[in-house]
N, C-alpha and C positions, 0 to 999 in steps of 0.2 A: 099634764103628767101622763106618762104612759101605760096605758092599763095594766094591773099588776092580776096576773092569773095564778089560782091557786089549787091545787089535786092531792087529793090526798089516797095513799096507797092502805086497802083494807085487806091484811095479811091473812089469806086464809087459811089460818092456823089456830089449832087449842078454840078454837067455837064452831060453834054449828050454823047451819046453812043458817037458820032462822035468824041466829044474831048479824050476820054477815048483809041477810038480804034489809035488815033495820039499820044497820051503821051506813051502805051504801044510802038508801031512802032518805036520813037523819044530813049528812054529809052536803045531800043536793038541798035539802032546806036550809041548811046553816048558810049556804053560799057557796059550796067547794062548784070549779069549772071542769073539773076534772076528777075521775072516781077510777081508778082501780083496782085490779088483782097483783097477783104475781105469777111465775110460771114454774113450780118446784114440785115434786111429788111427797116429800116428807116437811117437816117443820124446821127451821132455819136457827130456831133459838128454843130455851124452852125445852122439855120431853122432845126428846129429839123423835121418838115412836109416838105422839101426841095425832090428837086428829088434824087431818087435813084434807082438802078439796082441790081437786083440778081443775087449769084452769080456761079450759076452751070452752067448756060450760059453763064457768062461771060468768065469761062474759055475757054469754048467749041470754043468763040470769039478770044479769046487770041491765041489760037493755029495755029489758021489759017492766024494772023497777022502777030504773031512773027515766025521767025525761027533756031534762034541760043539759047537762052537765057532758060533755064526752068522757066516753069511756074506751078502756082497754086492759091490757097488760104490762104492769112494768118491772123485766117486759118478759118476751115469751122464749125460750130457748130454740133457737135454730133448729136443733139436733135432732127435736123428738119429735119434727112432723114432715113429710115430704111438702117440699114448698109449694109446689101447684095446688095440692090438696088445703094445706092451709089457706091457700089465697080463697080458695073455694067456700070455705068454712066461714073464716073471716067477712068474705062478700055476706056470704048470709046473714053473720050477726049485725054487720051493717046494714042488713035491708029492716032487721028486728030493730036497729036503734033508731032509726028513720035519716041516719047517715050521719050518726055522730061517734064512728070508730077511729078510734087513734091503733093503728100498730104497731103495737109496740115489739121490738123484735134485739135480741144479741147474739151469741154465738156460744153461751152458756160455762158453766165453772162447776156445778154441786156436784164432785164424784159422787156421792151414795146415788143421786136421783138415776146417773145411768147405771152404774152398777147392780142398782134394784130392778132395774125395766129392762135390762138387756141392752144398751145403746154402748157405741162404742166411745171411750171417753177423749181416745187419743191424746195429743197435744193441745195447749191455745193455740199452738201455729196452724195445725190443722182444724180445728174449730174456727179461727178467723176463715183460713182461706175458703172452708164450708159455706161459711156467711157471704162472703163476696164470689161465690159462684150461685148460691142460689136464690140471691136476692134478686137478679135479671127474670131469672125465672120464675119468682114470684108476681114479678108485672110482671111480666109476659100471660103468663095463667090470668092475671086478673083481668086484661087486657078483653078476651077472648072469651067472658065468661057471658053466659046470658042467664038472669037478665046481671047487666053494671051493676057496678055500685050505685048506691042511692048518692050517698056522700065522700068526701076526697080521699077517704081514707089515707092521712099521712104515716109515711115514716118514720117512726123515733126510734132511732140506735141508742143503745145504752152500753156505755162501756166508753174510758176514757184512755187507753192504750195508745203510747205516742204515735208509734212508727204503722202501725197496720189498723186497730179500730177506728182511728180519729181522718184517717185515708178511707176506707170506709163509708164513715157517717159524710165525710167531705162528697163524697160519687155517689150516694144514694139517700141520706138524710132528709127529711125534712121539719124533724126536730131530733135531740140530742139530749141523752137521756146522764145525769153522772151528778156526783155525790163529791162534799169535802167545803170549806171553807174560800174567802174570800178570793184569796192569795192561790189555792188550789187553780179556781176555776179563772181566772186571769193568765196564770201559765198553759194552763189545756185549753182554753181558746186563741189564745196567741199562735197556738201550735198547727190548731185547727183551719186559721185563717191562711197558715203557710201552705197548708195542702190545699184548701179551697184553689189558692192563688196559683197552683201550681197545675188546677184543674178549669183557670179562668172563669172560677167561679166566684161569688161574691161572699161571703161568711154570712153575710148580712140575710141570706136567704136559709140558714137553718138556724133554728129559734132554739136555745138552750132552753131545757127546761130540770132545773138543779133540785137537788134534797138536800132542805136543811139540816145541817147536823142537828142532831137530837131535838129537832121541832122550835129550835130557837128561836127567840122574835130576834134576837138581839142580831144573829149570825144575818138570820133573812136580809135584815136591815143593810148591816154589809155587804151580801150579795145586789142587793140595786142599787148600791152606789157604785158595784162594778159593773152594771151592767143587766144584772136578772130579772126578766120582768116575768119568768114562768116556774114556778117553785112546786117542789111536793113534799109532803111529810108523811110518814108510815105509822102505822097501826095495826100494834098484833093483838090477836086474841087472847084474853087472860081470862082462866076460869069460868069459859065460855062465854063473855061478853066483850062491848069493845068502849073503850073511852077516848071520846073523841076531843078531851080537853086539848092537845094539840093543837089538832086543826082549828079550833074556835078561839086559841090566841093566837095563830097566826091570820085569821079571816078576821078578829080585831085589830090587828097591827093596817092590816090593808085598808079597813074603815078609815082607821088615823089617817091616814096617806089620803086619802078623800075628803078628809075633812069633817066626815061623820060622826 
């Protein structure tokens, strides 16, 4: 069978660093292979003015907790960093993880977050084509940087847009970040394989890595009979703590599958 990977995303929202830096620590001992922020300046659900934590540090945080599991962002908004600089940033939390950085990266959606910070929000057409002009130049910067990276730092686009993300994730991906059910992600990667094909590329070489609707076993189960062998589930903060009951059914559903 084929190894079934599992990440879980720890919304850094409504808790404090402390509870934040225990759900990541807790998460790598349950078994998750993948841990986690997001890239938002205010809270998504919940007190919408609730606390919340940024997330280029939080990685930076994450690296030195965790030490099995890859980490990252999922994922980081485009918009709010110059990409060279990022690449720079990034390289370093990859030298901190000892090169288990995933980057995670889209081209970003939360009006309040730029409205709050000053960024311009524009269109998604211009937020995509942002994305596909400064992703070159994000390798390129990392390219040139000294010292390399330790580890491959891959690519994961997040966003499932027919005509221009999934064109995108096809010319720069090396994983594929999106959300919704069985039937969902069977139509967005059919789509996806069109544009690979149309870039004589193989589909086969960017790895979906899906969120289950609301932490389902049931739904998960569906998605690897279509095909998913890299899953995530979210976790927000509630009343300053985090419950990782989620994660720990779907990191039992994976046991099942093993035999365990």
């Amino acid at each position: 069978m084929t190894e079934i990977k599992i990440g879980v995303q720890v919304q850094p929202q409504h808790a404090p660093y402390d509870a934040m830096r225990r759900a990541w620590a807790e998460a790598e001992e349950l078994g998750a292979d993948m841990v986690f922020t997001w890239d938002h300046f205010y809270p998504l659900n919940g007190d919408r003015d609730g606390s919340h934590h940024e997330s280029l540090a939080l990685q930076a945080a994450m690296a030195e907790v965790t030490e099995r599991a890859q980490i990252g962002a999922l994922v980081m908004c485009n918009s709010y960093r110059n990409p060279q600089y990022l690449a720079a940033a990034l390289r370093t939390v990859d030298h901190i993880s000892g090169g288990r950085l995933i980057v995670g990266i889209g081209s970003g959606w939360f009006q309040r977050d730029y409205d709050e910070y000053g960024y311009e929000f524009g269109t998604a057409g211009s937020r995509l084509r942002a994305l596909a002009r400064d992703l070159p130049l994000f390798k390129q910067r990392l390219a040139k940087l000294n010292p390399l990276p330790v580890g491959p730092m891959p690519i994961m686009i997040g966003g499932t847009g027919e005509k221009v993300t999934l064109r995108i994730v096809a010319e720069h991906a090396d994983l594929w970040h999106g959300f919704g059910d069985a039937d969902r992600y069977r139509a967005k990667v059919a789509i996806l394989a069109e544009h690979c094909a149309q870039r004589g590329r193989p589909v086969e070489e960017i790895t979906a890595v899906w969120g289950i609707p609301d932490g389902k076993v049931e739904e998960a189960e569906r998605l690897r009979e279509a095909g998913v062998t890299h899953f995530t589930v979210g976790i927000g903060g509630v009343n300053g703590r985090y419950d990782l009951g989620r994660l720990r059914d779907v990191l039992a559903w994976r046991e099942g599958l093993r035999g365990g």
